[in-house]
VOPAGU-2260 file (C-alpha; in pm, 1 decimal, decimal comma):
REM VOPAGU-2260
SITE   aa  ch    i         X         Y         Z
SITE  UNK   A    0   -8345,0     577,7    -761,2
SITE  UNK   A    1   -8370,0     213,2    -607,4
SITE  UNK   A    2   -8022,6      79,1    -499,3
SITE  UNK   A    3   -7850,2    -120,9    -751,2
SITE  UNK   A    4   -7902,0    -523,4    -689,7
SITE  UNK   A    5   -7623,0    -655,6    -525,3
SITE  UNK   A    6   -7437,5   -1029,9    -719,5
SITE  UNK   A    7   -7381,0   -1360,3    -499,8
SITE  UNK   A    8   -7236,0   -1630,7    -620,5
SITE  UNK   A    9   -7212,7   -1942,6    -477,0
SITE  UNK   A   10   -6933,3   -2207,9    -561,3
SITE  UNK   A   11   -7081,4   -2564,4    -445,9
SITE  UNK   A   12   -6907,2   -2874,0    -535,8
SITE  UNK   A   13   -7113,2   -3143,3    -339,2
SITE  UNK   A   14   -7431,2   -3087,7    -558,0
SITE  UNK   A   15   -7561,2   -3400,1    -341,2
SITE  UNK   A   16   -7799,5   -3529,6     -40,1
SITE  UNK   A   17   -7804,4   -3257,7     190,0
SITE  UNK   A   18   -7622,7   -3002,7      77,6
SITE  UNK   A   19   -7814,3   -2958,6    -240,2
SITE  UNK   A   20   -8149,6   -2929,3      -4,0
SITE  UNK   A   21   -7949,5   -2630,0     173,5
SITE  UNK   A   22   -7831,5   -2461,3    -150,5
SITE  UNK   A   23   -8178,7   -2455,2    -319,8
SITE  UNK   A   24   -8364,1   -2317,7     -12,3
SITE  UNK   A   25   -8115,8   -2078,9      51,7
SITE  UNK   A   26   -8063,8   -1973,6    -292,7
SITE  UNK   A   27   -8415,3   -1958,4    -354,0
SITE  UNK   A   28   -8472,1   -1712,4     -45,6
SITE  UNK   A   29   -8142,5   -1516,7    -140,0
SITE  UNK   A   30   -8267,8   -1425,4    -519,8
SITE  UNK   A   31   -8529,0   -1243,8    -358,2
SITE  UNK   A   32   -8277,5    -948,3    -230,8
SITE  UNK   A   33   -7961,5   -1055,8    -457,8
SITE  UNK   A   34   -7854,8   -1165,6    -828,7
SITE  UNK   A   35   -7753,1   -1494,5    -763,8
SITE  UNK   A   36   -7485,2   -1730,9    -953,8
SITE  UNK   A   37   -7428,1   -2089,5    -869,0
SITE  UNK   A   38   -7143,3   -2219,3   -1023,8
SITE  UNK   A   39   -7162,9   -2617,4    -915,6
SITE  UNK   A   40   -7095,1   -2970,6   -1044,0
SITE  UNK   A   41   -7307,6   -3261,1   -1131,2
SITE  UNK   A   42   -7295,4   -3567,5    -859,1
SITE  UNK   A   43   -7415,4   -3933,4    -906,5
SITE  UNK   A   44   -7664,9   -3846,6    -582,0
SITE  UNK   A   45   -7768,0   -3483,3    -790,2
SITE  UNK   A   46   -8144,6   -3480,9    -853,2
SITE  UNK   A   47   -8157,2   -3591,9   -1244,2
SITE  UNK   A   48   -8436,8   -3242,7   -1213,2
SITE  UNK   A   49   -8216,4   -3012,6   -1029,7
SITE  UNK   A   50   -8231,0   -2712,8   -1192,6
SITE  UNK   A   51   -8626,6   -2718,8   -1159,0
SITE  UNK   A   52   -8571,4   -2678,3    -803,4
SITE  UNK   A   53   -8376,3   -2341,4    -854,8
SITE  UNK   A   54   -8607,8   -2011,6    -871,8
SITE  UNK   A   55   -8569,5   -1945,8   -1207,4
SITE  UNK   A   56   -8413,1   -1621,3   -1135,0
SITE  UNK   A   57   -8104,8   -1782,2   -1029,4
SITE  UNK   A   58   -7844,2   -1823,8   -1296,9
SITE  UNK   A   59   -7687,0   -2198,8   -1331,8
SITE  UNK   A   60   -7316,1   -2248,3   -1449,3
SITE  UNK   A   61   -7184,8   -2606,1   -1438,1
SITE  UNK   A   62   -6812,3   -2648,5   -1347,8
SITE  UNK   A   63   -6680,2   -2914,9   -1572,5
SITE  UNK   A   64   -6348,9   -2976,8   -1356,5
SITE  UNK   A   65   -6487,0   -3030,6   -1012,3
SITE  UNK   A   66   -6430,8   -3378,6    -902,7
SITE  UNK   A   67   -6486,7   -3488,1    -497,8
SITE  UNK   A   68   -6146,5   -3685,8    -464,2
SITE  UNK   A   69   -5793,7   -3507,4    -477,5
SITE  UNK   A   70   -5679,5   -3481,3    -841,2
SITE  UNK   A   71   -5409,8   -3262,9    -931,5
SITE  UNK   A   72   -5468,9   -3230,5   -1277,5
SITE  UNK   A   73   -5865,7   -3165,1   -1241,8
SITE  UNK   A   74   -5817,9   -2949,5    -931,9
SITE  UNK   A   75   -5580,2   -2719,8   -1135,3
SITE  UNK   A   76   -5841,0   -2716,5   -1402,2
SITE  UNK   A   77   -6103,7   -2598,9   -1174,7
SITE  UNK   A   78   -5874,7   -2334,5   -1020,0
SITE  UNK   A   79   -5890,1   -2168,2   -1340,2
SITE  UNK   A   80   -6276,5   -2231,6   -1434,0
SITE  UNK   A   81   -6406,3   -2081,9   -1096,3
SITE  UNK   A   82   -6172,6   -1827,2   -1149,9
SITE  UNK   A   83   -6291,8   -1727,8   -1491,8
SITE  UNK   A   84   -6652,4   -1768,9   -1347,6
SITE  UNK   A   85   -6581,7   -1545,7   -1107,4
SITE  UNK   A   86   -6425,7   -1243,2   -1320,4
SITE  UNK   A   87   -6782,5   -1326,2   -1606,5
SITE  UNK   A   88   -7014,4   -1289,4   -1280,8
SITE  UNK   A   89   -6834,5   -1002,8   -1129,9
SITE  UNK   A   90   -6943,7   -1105,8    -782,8
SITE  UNK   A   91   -7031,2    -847,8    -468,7
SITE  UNK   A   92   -6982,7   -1177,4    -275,6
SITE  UNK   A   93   -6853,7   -1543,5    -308,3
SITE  UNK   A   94   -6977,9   -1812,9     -93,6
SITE  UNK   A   95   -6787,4   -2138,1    -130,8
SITE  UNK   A   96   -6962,1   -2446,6     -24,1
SITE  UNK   A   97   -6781,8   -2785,6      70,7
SITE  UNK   A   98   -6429,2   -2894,0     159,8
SITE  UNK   A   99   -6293,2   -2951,8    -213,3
SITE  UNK   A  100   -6487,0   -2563,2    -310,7
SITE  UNK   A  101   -6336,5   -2427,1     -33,6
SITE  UNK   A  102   -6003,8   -2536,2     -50,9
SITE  UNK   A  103   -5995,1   -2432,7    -432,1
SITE  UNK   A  104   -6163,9   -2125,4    -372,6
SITE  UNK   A  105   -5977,4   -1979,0     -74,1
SITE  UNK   A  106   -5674,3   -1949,0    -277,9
SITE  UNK   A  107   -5867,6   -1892,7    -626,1
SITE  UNK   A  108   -5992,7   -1519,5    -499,3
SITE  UNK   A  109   -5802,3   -1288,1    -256,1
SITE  UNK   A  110   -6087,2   -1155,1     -29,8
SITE  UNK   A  111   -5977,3    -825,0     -49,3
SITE  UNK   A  112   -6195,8    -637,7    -297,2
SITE  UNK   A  113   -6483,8    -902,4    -297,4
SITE  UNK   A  114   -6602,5   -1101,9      50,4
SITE  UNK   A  115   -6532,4   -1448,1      54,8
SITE  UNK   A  116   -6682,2   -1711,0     253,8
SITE  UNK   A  117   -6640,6   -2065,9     353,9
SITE  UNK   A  118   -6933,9   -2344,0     428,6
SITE  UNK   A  119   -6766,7   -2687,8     484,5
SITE  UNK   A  120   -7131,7   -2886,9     534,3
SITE  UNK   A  121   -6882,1   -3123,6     759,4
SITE  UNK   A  122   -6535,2   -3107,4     778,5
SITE  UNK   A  123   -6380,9   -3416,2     529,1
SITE  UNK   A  124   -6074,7   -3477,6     869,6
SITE  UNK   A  125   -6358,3   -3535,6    1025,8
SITE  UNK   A  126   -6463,0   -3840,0     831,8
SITE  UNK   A  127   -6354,5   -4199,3     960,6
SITE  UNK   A  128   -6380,6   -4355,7     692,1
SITE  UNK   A  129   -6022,8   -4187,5     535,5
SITE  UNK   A  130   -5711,4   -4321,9     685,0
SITE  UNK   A  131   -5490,7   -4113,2     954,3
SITE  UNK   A  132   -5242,1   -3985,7     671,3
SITE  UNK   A  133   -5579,7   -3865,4     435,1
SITE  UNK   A  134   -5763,1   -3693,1     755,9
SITE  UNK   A  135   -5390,0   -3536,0     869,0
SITE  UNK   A  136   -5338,6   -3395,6     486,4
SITE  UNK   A  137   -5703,0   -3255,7     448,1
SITE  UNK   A  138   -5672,9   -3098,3     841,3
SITE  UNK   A  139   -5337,6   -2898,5     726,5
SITE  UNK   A  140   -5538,4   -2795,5     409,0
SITE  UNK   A  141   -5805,5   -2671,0     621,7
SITE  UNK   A  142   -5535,0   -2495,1     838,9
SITE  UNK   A  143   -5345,9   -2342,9     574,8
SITE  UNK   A  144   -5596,4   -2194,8     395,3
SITE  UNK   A  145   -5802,1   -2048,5     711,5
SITE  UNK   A  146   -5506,7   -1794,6     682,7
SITE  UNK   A  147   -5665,1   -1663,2     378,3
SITE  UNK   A  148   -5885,1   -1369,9     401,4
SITE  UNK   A  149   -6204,6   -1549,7     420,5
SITE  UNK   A  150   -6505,3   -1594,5     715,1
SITE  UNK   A  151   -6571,9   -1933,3     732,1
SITE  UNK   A  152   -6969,9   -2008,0     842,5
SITE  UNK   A  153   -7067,4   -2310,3    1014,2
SITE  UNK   A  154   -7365,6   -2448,6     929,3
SITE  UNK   A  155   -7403,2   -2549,6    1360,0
SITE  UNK   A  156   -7247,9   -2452,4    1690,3
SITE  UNK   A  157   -7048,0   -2778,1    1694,1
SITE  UNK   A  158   -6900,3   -2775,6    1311,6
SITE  UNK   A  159   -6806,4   -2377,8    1464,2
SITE  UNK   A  160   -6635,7   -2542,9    1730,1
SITE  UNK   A  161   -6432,4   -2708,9    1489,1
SITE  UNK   A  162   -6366,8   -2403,4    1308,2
SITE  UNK   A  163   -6213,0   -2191,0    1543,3
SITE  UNK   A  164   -5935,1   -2434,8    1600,1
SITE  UNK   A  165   -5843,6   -2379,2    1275,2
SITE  UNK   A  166   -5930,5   -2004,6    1148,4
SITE  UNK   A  167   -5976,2   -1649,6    1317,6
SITE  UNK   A  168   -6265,1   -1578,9    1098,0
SITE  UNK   A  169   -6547,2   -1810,9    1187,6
SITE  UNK   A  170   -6878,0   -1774,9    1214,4
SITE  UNK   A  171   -7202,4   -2014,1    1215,8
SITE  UNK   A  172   -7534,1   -1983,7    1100,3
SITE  UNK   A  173   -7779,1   -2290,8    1196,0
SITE  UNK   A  174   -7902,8   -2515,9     906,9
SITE  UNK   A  175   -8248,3   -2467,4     843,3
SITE  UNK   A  176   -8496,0   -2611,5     639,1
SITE  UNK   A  177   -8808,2   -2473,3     424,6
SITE  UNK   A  178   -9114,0   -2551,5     598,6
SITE  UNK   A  179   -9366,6   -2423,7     386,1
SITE  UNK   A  180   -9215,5   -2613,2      77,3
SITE  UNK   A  181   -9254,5   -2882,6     295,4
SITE  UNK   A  182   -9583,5   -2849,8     470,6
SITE  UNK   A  183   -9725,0   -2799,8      55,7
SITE  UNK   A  184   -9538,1   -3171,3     -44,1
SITE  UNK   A  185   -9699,1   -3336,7     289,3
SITE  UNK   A  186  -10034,0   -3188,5     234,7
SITE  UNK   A  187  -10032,3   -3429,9     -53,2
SITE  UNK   A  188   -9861,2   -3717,0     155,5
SITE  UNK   A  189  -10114,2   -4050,2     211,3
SITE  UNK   A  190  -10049,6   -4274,5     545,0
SITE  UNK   A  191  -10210,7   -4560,2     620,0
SITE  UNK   A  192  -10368,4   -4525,1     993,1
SITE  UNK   A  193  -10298,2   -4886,5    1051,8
SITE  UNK   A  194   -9940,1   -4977,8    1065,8
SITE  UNK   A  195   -9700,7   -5143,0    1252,2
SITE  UNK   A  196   -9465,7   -4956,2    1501,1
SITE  UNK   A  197   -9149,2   -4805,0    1280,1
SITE  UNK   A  198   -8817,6   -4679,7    1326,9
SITE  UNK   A  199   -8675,2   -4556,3    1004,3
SITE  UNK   A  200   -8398,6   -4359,0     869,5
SITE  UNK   A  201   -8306,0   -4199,6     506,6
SITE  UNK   A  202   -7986,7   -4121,9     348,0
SITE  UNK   A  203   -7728,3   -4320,7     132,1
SITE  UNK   A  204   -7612,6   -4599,6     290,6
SITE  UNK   A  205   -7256,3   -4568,8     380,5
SITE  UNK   A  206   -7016,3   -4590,0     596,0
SITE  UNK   A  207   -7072,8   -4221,2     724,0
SITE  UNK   A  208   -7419,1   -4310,2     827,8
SITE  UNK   A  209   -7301,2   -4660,0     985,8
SITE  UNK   A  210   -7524,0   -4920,7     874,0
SITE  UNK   A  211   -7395,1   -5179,5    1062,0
SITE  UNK   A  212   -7528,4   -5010,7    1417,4
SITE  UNK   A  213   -7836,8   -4979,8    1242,0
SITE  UNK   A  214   -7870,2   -5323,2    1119,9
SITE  UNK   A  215   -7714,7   -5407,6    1516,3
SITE  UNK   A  216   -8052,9   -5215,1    1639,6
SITE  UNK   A  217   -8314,7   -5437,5    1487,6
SITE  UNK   A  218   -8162,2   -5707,3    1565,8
SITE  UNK   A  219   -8196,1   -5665,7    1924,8
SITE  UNK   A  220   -8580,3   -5500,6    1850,5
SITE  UNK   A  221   -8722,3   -5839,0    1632,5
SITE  UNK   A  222   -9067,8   -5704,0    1684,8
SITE  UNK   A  223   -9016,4   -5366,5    1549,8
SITE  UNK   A  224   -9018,5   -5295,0    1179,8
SITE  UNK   A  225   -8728,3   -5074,3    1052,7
SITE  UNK   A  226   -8682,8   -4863,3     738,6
SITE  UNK   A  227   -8389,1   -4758,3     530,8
SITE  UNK   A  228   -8476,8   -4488,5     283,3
SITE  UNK   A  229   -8263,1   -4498,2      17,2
SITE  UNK   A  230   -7953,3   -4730,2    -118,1
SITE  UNK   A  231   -7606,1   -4739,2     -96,8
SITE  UNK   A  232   -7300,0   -4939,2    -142,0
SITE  UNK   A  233   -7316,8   -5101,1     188,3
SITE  UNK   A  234   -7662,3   -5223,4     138,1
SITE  UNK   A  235   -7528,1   -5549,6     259,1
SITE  UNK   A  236   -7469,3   -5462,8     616,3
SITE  UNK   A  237   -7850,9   -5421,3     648,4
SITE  UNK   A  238   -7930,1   -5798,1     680,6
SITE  UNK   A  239   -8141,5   -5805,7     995,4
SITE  UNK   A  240   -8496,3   -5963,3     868,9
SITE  UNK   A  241   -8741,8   -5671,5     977,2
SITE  UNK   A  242   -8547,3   -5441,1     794,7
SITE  UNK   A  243   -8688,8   -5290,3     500,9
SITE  UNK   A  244   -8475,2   -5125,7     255,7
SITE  UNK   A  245   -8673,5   -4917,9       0,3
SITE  UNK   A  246   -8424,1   -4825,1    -250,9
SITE  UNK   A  247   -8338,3   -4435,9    -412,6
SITE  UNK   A  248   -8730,8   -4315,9    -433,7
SITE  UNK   A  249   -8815,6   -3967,2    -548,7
SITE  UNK   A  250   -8896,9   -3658,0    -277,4
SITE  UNK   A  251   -9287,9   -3731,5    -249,8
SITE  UNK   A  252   -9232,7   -4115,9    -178,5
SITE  UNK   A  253   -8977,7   -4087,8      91,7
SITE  UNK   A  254   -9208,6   -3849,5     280,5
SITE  UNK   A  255   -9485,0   -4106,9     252,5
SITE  UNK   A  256   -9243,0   -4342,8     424,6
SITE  UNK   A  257   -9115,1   -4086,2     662,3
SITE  UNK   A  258   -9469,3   -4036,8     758,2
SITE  UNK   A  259   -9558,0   -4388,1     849,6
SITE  UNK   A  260   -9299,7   -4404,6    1045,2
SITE  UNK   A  261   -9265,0   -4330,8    1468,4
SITE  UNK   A  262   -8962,9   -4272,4    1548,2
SITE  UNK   A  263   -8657,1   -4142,5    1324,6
SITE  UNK   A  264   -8322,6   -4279,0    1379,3
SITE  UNK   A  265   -7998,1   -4179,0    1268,3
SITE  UNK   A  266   -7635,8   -4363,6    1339,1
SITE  UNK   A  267   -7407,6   -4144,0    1164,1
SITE  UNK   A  268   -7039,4   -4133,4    1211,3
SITE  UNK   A  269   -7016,0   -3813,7    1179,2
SITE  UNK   A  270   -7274,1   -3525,8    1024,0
SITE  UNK   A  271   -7289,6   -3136,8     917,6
SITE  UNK   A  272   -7654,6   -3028,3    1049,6
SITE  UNK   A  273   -7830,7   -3343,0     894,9
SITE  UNK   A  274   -8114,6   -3187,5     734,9
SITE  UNK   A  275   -8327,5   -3530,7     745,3
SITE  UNK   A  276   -8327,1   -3494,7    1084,8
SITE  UNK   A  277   -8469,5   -3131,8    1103,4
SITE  UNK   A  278   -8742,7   -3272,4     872,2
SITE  UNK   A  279   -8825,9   -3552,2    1073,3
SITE  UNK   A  280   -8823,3   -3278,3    1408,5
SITE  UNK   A  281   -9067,2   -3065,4    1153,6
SITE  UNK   A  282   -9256,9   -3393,1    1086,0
SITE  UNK   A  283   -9324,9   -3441,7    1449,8
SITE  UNK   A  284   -9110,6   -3799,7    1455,7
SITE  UNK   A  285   -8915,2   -3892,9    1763,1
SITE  UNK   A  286   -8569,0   -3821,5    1690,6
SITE  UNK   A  287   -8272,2   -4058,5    1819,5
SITE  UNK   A  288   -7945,7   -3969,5    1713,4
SITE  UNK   A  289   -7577,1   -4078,1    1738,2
SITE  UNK   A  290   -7372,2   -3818,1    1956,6
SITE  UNK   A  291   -7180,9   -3661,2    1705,0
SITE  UNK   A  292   -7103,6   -3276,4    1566,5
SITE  UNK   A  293   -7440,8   -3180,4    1422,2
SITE  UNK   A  294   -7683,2   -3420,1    1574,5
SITE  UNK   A  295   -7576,2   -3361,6    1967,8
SITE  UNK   A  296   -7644,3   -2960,5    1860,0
SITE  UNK   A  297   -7967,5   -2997,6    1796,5
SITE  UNK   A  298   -8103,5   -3287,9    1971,2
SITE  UNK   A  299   -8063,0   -3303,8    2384,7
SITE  UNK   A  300   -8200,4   -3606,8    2546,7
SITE  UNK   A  301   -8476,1   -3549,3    2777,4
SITE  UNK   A  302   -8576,7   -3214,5    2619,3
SITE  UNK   A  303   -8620,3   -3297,6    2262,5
SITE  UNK   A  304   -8545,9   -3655,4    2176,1
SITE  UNK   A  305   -8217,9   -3847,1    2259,7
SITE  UNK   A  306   -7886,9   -3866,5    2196,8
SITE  UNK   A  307   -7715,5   -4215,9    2205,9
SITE  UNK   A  308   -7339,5   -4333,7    2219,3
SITE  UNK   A  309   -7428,0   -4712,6    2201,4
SITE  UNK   A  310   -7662,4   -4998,8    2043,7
SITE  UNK   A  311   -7780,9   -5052,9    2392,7
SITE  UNK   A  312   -7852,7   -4674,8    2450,7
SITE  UNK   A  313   -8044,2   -4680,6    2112,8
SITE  UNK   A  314   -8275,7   -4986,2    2206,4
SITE  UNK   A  315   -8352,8   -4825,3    2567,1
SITE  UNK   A  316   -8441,1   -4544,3    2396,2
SITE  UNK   A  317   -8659,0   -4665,7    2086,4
SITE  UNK   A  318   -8850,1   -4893,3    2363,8
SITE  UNK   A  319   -8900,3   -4556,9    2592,9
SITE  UNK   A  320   -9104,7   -4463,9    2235,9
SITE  UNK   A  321   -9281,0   -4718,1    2198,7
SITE  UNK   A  322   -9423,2   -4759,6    2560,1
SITE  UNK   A  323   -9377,5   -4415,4    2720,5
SITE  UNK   A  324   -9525,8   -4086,3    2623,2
SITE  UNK   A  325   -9309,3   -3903,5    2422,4
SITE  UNK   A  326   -9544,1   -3617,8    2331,1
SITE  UNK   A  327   -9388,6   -3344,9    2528,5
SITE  UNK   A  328   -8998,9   -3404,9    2361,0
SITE  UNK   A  329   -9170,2   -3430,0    2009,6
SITE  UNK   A  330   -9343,7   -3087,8    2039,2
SITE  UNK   A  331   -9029,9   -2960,4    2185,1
SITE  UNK   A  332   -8867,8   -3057,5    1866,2
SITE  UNK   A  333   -9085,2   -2937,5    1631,6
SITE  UNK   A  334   -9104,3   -2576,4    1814,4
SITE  UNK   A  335   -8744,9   -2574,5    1768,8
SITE  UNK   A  336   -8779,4   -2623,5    1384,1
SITE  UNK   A  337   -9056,4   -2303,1    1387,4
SITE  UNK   A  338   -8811,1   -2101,9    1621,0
SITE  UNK   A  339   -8465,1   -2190,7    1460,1
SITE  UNK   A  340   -8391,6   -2395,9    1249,1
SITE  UNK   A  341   -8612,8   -2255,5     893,6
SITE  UNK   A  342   -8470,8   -2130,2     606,6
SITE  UNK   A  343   -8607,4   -1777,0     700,2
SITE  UNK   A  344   -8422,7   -1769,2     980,3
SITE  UNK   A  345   -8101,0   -1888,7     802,9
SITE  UNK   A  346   -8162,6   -1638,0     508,5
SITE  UNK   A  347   -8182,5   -1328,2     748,0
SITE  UNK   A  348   -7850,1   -1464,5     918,5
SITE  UNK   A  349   -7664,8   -1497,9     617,7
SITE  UNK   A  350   -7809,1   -1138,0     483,9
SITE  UNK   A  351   -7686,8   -1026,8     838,9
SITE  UNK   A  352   -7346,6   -1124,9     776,2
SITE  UNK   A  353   -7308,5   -1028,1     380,6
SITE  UNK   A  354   -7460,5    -665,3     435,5
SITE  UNK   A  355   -7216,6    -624,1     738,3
SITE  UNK   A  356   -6904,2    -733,9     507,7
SITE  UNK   A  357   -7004,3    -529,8     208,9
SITE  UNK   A  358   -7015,9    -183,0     446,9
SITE  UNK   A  359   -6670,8    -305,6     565,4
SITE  UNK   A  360   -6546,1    -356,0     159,1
């Protein structure tokens, strides 16, 4: 008789940007060994389609509670909602997924009868844009409840860095990113043959991702055209003249501007695994990053792109592109994509590390 099925759930409060790209491939390669459970909340950056993206075999349960910011009286709320999830779903396994999830969740289930583990997607003390009291408070969160019995899982070798300074029980598994989903949407992707050399980027455009070095960039590069992908609040920083800023677009369009583009940048303050950069490695763009967690884990200048601590770095770098050959570091790039960093890859991990915990149960 075949072995019973064995239940995941997943508790994921930023439903957003990256992290909802890594839940749905994930999930979606998951359902095909486990019942899977996603109990989540609705962001302003959520796909207004979302649940399309989910195998259909996946079962969807919105928590109502889940805000992003600390509030006491919603946080309390969703203690007690992912609880009662939790004891409907009757989980082999729960995997919480970002800070506010994982501080909820580590003291919402035990660990002792059922698995638990912890994805932060980037560590909020790690954010700049909080003040030193915030990032102080959410670092002794962190450190108080890595004492619960939970694994926590990196999503790269630097965010596990992090980790171990604050838990016993820490683990990574490398980001990865579906590249046959995405080889089928940029089969269907039109570029124009003729178009001027481009340095774009793509993501929300906020402080995190640090608009002002970008818009510092072009302005020393007049002759290159740049691209923002996206919108944000600081749209206004972006005021350099050969900056283009397209607005939110839907999955298909951003490709097609991806694609016309030569080199990607990105500026960020501080990142998880970014997965528009492993899209633009798997796209075969030059990729020039800010050294940060994340980025500096992936990228290595010289071997597959470059990693830059200042506007002046970035320049010498984006003008390397666009009168050297850069062949050699883009291949090098996009082997590491086919290699490592694919949701295969990050599927068997994870099923690694659940099947190990479940024999220790």
């Amino acid at each position: 008789m075949a072995e019973k099925r064995k239940t995941i759930l997943f508790v994921v409060e930023a439903m957003g940007g990256g992290v909802f790209t890594y839940v749905v491939d994930l999930a979606n390669e998951l359902v095909k060994t486990y019942d899977m459970y996603i109990a989540y909340a609705v962001r302003s950056q959520t796909p207004a389609n979302y649940k399309e993206q989910f195998d259909p075999r996946i079962q969807m349960i919105e928590v109502k509670n889940f805000v992003r910011s600390i509030n006491p009286l919603k946080d309390i709320r969703a203690f007690f909602e992912i609880r009662k999830i939790a004891d409907r779903v009757q989980p082999d396994i729960i995997h919480l997924h970002s800070s506010k999830a994982g501080a909820l969740g580590r003291w919402a289930f035990n660990g002792k009868n059922t698995p638990i583990f912890y994805t932060p997607h980037g560590y909020s003390f790690l954010m700049q844009n909080q003040n030193a009291a915030k990032r102080l408070l959410y670092k002794l969160v962190e450190k108080v409840s890595g004492q619960r019995n939970c694994t926590t899982i990196s999503c790269s070798e630097g965010e596990h860095r992090e980790s171990c300074r604050l838990t016993r029980h820490a683990t990574y598994v490398n980001n990865g990113i579906n590249v046959d989903k995405l080889k089928n949407v940029l089969d269907f992707v039109t570029t124009e043959k003729e178009h001027p050399f481009t340095v774009f980027t793509l993501g929300r455009i906020c402080y995190q991702k640090n608009p002002a070095l970008f818009n510092k960039i072009a302005l020393e590069l007049p002759d290159v055209h740049f691209v923002w992908i996206g919108d944000g609040e600081m749209r206004a920083e972006l005021s350099s003249p050969n900056i283009e800023i397209t607005g939110w677009v839907e999955r298909e369009p951003a490709l097609q501007h991806s694609m016309q583009g030569d080199v990607f940048v990105l500026t960020s303050l501080w990142e998880g695994l970014p997965m528009s950069l492993l899209e633009a490695m798997y796209m075969r763009k030059l990729c020039i990053v800010s050294e940060v967690i994340g980025n500096r884990d992936v990228i290595h200048t010289g071997e597959n792109g470059f990693v830059c601590r200042t506007a002046e770095d970035f320049v010498k770098a984006i003008r390397e592109a666009q009168n050297g050959d850069t062949k050699g570091l883009i291949e090098k790039a996009y082997a590491d994509i086919i290699e490592t960093y694919n949701t295969n890859a990050m599927a068997r991990h994870y099923s690694d590390i659940y099947r190990e915990a479940l024999r220790s149960c």
